[in-house]
Jmol script that loads the backbone (N, CA, C; Angstrom):
load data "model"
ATOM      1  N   UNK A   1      45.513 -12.188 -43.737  1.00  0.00           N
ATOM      2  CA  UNK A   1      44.136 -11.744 -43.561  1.00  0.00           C
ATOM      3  C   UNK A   1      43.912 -11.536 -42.056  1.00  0.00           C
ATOM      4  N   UNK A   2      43.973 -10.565 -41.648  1.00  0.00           N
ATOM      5  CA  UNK A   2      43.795 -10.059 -40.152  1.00  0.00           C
ATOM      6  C   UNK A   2      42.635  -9.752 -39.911  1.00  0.00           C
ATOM      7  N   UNK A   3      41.264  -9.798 -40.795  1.00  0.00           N
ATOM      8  CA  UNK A   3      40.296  -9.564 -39.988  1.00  0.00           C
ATOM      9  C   UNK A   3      39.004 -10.147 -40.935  1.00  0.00           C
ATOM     10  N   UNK A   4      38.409 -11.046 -40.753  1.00  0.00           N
ATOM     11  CA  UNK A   4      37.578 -11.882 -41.419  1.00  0.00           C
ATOM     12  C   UNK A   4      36.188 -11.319 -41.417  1.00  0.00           C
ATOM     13  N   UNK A   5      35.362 -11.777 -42.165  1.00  0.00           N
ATOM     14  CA  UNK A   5      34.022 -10.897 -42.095  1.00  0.00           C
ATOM     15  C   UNK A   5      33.169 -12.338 -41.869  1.00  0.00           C
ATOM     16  N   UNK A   6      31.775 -12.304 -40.883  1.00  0.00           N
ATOM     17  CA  UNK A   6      30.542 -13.609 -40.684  1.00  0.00           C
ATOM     18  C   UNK A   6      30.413 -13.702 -41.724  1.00  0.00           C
ATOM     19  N   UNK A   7      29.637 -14.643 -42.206  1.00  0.00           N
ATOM     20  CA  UNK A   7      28.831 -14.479 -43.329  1.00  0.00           C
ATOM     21  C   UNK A   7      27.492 -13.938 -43.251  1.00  0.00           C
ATOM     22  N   UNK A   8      26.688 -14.061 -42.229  1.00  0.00           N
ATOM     23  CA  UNK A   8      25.480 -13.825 -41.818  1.00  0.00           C
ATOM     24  C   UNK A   8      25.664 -12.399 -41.157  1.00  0.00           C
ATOM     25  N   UNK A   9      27.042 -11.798 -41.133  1.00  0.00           N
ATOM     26  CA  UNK A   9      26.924 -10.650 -40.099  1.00  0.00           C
ATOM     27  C   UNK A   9      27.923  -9.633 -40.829  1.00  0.00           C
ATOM     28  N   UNK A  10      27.897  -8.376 -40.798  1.00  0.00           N
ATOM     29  CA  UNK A  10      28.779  -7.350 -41.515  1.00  0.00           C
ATOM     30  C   UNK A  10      29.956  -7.152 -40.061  1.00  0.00           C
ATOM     31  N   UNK A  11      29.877  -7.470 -39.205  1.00  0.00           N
ATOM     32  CA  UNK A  11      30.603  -7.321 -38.479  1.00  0.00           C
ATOM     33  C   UNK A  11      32.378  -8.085 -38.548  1.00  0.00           C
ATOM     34  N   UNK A  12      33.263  -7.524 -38.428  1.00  0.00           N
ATOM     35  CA  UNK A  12      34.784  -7.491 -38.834  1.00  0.00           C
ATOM     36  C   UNK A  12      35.068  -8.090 -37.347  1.00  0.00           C
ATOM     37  N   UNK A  13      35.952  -9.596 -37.947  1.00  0.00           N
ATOM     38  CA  UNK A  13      36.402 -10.188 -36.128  1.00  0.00           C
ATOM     39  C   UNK A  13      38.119 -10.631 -36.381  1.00  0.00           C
ATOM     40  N   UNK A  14      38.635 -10.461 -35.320  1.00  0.00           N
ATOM     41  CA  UNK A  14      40.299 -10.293 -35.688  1.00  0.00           C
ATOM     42  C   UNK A  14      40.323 -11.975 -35.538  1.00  0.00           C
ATOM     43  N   UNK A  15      40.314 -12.768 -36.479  1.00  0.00           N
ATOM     44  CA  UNK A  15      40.913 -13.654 -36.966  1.00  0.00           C
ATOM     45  C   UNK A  15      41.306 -14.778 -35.660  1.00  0.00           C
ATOM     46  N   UNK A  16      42.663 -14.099 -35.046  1.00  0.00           N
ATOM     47  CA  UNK A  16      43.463 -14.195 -34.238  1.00  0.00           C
ATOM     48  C   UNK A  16      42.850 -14.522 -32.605  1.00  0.00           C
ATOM     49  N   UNK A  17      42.533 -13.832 -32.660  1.00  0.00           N
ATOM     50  CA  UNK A  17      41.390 -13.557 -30.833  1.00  0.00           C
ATOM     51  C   UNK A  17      40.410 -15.192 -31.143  1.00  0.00           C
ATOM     52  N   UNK A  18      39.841 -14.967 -32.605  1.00  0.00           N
ATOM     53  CA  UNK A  18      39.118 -15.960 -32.526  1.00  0.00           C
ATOM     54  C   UNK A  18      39.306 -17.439 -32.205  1.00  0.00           C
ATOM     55  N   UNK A  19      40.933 -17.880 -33.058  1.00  0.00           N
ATOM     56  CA  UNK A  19      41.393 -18.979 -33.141  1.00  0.00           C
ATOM     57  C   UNK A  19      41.829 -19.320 -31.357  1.00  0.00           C
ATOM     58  N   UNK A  20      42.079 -18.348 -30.693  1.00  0.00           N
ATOM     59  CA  UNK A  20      42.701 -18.605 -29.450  1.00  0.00           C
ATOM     60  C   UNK A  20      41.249 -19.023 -28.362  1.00  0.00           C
ATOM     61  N   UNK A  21      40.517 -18.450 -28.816  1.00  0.00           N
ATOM     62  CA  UNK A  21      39.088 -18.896 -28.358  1.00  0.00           C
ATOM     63  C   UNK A  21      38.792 -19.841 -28.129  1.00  0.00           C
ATOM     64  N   UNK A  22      38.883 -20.713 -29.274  1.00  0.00           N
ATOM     65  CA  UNK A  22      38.389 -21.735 -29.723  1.00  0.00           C
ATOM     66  C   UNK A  22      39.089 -22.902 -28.704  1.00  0.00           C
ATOM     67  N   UNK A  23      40.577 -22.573 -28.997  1.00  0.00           N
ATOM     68  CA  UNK A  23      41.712 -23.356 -28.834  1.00  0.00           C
ATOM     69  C   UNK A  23      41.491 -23.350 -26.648  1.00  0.00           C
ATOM     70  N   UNK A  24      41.232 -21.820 -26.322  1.00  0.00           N
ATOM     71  CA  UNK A  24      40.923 -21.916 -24.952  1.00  0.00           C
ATOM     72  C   UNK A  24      39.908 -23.261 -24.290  1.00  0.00           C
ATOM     73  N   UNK A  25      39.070 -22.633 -25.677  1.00  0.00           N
ATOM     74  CA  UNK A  25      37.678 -23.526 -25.205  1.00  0.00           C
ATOM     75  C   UNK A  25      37.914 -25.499 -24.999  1.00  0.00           C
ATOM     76  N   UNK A  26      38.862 -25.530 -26.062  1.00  0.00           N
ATOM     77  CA  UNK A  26      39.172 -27.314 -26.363  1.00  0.00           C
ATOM     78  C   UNK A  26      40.007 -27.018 -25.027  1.00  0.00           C
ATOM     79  N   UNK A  27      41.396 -26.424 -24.882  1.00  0.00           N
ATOM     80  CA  UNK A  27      41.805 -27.232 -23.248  1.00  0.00           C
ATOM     81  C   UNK A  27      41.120 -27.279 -22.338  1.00  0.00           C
ATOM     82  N   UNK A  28      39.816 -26.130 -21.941  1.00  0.00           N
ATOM     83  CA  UNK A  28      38.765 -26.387 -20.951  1.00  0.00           C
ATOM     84  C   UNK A  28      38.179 -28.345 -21.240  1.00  0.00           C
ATOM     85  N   UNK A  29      37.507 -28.124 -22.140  1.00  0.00           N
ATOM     86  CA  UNK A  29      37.243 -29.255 -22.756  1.00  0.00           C
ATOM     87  C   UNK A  29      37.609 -30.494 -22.661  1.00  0.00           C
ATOM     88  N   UNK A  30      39.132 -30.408 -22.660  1.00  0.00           N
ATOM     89  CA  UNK A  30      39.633 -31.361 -22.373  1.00  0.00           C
ATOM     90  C   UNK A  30      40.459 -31.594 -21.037  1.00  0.00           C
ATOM     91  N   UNK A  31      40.470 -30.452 -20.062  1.00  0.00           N
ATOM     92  CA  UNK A  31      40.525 -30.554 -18.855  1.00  0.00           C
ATOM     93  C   UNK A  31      39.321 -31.416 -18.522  1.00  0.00           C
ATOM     94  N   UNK A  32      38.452 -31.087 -18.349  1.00  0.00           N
ATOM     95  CA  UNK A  32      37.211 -31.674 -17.917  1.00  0.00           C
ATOM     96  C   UNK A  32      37.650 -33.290 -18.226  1.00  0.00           C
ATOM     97  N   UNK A  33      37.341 -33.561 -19.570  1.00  0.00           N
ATOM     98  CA  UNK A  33      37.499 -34.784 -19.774  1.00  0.00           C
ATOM     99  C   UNK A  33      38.988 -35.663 -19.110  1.00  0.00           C
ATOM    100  N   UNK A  34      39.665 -35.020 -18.905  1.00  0.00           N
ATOM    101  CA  UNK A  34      40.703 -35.546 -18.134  1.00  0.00           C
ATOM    102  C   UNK A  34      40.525 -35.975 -16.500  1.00  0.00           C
ATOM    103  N   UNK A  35      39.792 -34.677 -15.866  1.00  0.00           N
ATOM    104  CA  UNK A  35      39.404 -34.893 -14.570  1.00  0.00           C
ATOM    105  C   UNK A  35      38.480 -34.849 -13.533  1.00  0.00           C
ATOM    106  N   UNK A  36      37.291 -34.281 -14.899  1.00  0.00           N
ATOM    107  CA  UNK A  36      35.667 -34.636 -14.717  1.00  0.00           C
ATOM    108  C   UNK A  36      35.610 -33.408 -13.419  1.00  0.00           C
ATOM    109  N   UNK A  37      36.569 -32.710 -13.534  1.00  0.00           N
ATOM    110  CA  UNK A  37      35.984 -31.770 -12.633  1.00  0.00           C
ATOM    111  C   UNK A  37      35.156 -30.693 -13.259  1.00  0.00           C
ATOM    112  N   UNK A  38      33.480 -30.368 -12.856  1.00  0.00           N
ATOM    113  CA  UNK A  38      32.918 -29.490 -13.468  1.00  0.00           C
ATOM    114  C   UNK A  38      33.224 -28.342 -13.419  1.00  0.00           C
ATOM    115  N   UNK A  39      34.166 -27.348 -13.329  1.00  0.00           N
ATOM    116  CA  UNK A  39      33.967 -25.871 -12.974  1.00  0.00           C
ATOM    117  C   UNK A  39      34.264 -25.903 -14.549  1.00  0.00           C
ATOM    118  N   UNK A  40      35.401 -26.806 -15.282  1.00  0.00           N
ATOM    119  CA  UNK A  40      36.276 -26.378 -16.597  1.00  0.00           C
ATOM    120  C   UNK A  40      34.647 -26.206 -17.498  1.00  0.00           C
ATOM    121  N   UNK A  41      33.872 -27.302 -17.362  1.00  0.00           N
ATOM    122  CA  UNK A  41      32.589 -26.961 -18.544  1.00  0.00           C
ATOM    123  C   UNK A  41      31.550 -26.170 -18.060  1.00  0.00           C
ATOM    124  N   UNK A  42      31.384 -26.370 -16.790  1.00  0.00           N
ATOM    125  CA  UNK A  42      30.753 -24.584 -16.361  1.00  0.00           C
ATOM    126  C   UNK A  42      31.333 -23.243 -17.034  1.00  0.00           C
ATOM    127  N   UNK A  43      32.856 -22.971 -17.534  1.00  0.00           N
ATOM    128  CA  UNK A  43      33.291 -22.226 -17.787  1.00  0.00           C
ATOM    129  C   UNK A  43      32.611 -22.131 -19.001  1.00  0.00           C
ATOM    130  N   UNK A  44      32.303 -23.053 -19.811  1.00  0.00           N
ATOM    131  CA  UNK A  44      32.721 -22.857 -21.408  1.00  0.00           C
ATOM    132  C   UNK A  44      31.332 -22.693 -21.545  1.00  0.00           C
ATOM    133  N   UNK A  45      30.172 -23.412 -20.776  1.00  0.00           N
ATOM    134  CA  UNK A  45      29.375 -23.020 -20.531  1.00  0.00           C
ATOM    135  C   UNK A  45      28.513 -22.054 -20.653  1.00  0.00           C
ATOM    136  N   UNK A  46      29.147 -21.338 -19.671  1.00  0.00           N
ATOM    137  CA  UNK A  46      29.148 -19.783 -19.577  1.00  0.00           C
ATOM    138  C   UNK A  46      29.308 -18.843 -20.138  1.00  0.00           C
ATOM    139  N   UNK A  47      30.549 -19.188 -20.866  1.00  0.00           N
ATOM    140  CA  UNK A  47      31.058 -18.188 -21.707  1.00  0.00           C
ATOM    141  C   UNK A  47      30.134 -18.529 -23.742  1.00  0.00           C
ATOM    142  N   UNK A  48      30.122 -19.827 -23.366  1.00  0.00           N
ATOM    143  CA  UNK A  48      28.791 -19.594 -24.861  1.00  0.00           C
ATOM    144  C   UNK A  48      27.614 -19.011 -24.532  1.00  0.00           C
ATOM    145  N   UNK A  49      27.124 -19.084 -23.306  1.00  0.00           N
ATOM    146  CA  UNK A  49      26.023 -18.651 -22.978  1.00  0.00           C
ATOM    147  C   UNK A  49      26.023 -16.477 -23.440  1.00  0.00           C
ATOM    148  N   UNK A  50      27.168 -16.542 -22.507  1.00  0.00           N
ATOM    149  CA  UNK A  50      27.188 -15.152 -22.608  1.00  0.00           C
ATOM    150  C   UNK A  50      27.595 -14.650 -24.283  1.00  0.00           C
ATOM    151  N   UNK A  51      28.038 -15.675 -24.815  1.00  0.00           N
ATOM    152  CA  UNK A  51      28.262 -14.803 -26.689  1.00  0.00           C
ATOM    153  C   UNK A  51      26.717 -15.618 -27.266  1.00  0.00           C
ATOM    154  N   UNK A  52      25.676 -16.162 -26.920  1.00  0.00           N
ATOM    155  CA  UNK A  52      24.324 -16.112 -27.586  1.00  0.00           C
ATOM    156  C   UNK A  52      23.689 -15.216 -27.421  1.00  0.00           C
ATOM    157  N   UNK A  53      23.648 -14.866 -25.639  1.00  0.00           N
ATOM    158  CA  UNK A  53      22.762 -13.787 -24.914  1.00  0.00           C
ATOM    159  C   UNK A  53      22.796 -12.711 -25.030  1.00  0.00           C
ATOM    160  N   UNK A  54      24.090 -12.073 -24.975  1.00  0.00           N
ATOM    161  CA  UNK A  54      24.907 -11.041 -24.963  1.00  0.00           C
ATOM    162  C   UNK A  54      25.215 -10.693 -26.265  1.00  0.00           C
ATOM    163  N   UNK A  55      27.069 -10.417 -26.403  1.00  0.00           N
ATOM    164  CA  UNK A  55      27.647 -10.414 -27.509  1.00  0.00           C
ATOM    165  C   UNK A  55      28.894 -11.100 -26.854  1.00  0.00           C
ATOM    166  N   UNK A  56      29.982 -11.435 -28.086  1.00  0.00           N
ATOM    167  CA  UNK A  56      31.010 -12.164 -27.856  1.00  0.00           C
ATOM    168  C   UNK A  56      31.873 -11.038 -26.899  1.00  0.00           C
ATOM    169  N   UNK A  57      31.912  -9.469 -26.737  1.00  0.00           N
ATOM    170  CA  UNK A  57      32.931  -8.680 -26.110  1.00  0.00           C
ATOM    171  C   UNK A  57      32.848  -8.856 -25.101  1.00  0.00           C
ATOM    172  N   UNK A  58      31.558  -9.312 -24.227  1.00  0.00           N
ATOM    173  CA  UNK A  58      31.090  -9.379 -22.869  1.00  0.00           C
ATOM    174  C   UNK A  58      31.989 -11.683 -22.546  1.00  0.00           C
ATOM    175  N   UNK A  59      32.359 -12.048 -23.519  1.00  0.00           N
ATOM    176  CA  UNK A  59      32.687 -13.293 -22.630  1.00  0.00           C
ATOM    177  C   UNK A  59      34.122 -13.777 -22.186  1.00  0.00           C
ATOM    178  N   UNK A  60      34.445 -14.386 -21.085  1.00  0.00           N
ATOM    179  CA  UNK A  60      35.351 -14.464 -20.371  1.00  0.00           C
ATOM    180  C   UNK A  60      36.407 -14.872 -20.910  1.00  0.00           C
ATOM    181  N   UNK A  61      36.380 -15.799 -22.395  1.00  0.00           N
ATOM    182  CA  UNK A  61      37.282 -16.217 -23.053  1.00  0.00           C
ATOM    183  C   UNK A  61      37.661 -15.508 -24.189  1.00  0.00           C
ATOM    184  N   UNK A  62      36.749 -14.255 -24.848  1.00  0.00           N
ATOM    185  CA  UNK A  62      37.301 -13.318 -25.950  1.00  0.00           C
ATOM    186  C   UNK A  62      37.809 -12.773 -24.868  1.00  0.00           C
ATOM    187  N   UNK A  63      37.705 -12.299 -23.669  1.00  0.00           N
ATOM    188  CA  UNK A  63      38.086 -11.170 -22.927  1.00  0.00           C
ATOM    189  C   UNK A  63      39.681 -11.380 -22.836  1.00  0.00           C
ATOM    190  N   UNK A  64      39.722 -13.039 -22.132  1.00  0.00           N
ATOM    191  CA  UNK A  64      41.253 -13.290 -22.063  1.00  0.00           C
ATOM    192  C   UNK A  64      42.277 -13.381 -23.366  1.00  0.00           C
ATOM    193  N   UNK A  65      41.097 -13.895 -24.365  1.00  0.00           N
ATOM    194  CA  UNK A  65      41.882 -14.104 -25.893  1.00  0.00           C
ATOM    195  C   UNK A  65      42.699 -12.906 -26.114  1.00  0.00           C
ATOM    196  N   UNK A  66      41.778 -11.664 -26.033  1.00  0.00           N
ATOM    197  CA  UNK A  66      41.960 -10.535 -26.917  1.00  0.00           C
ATOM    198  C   UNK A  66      42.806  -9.608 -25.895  1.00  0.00           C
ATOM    199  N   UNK A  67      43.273 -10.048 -24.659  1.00  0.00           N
ATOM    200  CA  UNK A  67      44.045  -9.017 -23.807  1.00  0.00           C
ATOM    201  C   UNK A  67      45.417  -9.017 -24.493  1.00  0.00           C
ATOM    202  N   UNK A  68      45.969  -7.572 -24.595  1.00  0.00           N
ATOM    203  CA  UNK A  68      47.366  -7.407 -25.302  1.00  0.00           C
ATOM    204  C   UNK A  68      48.242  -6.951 -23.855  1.00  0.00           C
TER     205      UNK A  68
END
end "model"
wireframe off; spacefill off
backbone 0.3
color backbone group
């Protein structure tokens, strides 16, 4: 299954990009928690901020997910 559908949304998301997202987001996550340095949860931060505000194409971590 390469491309999953929201439930709340007709919009088609590659599966793949997503899981790496996620997975970006936990080592930020757990950088932080390792060395309490803030830039790692500023990042993640940020980048949820920008997929509420925005859309997910505009954030720094689909951007890196989804680069081929």
């Amino acid at each position: 299954m390469k491309n999953i559908v929201c439930p709340i949304s007709t919009e088609k998301i590659d599966s793949n990009v997503s899981r790496l997202t996620v997975f970006l987001n936990v080592i930020l996550i757990a950088l932080f928690l390792v060395t309490l340095n803030p830039i790692f949860i500023i990042v993640v931060t940020l980048d949820y901020f920008i997929r509420a505000a925005l859309e997910a194409k505009y954030s720094p971590l689909w951007l890196l997910a989804s680069w081929e």
